[in-house]
N, C-alpha and C positions, 0 to 999 in steps of 0.2 A: 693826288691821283695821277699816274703816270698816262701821257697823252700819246697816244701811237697815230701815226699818219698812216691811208689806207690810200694805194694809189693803182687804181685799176682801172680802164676804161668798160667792164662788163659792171652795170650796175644793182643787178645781183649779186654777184660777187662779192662786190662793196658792200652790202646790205648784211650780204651772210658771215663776212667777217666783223663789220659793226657790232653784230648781235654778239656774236661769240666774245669779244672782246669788252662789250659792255658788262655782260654776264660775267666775265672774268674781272670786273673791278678796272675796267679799264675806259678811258674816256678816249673815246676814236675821230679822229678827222678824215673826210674824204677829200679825195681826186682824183679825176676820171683819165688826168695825163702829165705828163713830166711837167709841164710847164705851169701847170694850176699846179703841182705839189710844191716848185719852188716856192709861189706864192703865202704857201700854208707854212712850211717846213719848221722858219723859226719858232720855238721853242717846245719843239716833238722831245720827245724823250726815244721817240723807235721808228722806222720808219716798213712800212710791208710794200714792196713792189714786183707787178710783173712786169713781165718784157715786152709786148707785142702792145703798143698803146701807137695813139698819133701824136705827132706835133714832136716831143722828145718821148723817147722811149726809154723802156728799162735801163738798160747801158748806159745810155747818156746819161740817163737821172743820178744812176750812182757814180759816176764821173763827177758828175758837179756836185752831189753830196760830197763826196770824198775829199775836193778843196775845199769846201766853202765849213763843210762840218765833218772834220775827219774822225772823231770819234764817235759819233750820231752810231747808234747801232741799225744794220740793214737787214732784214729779210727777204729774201727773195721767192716770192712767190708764185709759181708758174705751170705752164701746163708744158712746158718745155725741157722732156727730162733726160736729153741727150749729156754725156759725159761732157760733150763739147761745150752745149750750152754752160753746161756747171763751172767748168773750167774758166771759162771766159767773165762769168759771174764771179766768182773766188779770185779772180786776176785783178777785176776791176776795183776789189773791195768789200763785197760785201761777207756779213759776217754767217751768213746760213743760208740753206735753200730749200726749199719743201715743195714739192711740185704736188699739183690737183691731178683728182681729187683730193683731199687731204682731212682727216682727221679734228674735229675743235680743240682737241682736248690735246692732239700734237702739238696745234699750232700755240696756244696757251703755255704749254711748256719750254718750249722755242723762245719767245716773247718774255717771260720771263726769267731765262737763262741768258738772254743775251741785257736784259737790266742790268742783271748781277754782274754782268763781265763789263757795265760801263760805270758803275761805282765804281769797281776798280781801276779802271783806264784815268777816273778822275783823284784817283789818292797817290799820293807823292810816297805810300808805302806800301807795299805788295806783299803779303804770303800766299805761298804755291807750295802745295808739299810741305816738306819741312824746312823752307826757307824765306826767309824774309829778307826782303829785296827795298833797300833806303835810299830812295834818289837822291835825299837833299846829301848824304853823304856819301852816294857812290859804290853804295860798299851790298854785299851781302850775305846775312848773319854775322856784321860786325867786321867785315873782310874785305878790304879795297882790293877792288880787279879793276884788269884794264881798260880804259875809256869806251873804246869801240866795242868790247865784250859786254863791257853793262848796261849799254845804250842796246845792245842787240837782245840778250837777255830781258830786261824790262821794255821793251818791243813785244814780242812774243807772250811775255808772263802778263802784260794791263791786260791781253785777252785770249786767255785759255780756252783752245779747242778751236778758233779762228785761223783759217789759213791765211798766212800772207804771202804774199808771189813774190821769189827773188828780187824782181825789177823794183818791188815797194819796198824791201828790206835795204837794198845798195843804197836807192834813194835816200829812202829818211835817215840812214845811217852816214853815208857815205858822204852823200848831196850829190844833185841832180850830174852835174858834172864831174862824178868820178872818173876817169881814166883808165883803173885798172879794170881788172875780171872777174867773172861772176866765181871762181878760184878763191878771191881772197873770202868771200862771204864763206862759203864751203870751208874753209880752214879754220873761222870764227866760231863756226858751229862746232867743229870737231872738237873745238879747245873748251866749251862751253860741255859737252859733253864728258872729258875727262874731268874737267873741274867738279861737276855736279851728276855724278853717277844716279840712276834712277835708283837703287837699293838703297842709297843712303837718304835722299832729300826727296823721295816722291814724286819725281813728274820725270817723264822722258821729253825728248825734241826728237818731232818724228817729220821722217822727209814725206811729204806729200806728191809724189811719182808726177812731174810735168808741170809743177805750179811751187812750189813752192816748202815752206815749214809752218809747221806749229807746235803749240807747249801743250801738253796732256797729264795730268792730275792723275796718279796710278794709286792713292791709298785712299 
């Protein structure tokens, strides 16, 4: 039974998502703030956070989730549904965001979508579309491409529908100390694009206007 962390300092809130999530086949842990959900965190399968808590808050929490369990799936949960907020959310990491009031039967959905997207973040083989992406050989459908193109590719592809922000893409690619410009990423992409047309292999790479990319499943 998949274990999700609930970290909210309203505890209602916590209560009312407990239920929904128990009801959903799901076994729930509380925390009422960043620093009790480090406590909890190892071996969550999901984790649900808002932003406005004491002690560390939402931000922070998905910071240090982000080093400590960079594939951990995040919700963000909040009453907070300014663009800006979202943006800032999406920059730090996190993999969705549903702002309250909110729907059970959304957030159920959400929760489950973002499971699916961390089995595959955990398998060394990825289909997307009509392709199949093999880290241990590099290649995809059978086809060696370039280093930095398939490190960028199988980025994007472990989680479909996930924004990730330029500055996390140079990183994990590049490493922290790259040199050049956010040009070279932008040039990776375009090449990734001509390679794998959305007509033929099923999914586009759509620019996210101010944050970043993601890989989207079109069949």
């Amino acid at each position: 039974m998949p274990k999700i962390l609930i970290v909210d300092d309203d505890p209602f809130i916590r209560e009312l998502v407990r239920k929904i999530l128990q009801n959903g086949g799901f076994e729930a842990i509380e925390a009422s703030d960043g620093r009790e959900a480090l406590e909890k965190i190892n071996g969550c399968d999901c984790a649900i956070v808002d932003i406005m808590m004491p002690k560390i808050d939402g931000y922070q929490l998905v910071e240090k989730i982000r080093k400590y369990y960079e594939n951990l799936p995040v919700l963000m949960l909040t009453a907070k549904s300014s663009l800006t907020d979202k943006a800032r959310g999406f920059e730090l990491g996190v993999d969705d965001y549903l702002t309250k009031p909110f729907e059970g039967e959304e957030l159920l959905m959400r929760i489950k979508a973002l499971l699916r997207r961390y089995k595959i973040v955990s398998s060394q083989i990825i289909t997307i579309g009509r392709l199949t992406i093999d880290r241990n050989g590099f290649s995809a459908n059978g086809e060696t491409i370039p280093m930095k193109e398939f490190e960028l590719l199988f980025k994007l592809a472990s989680s479909p529908g996930r924004t990730f922000s330029r500055d996390k893409l140079i990183e994990d690619i590049w490493g922290y100390d790259f040199d050049g410009n956010e040009r070279t990423l932008d040039v990776h992409i375009g090449r990734l694009r001509e390679r794998f047309p959305e007509e033929k292999y099923g999914f586009k790479i759509t620019t996210v206007r101010g944050i970043g990319y993601k890989i989207e499943v079109t069949v």
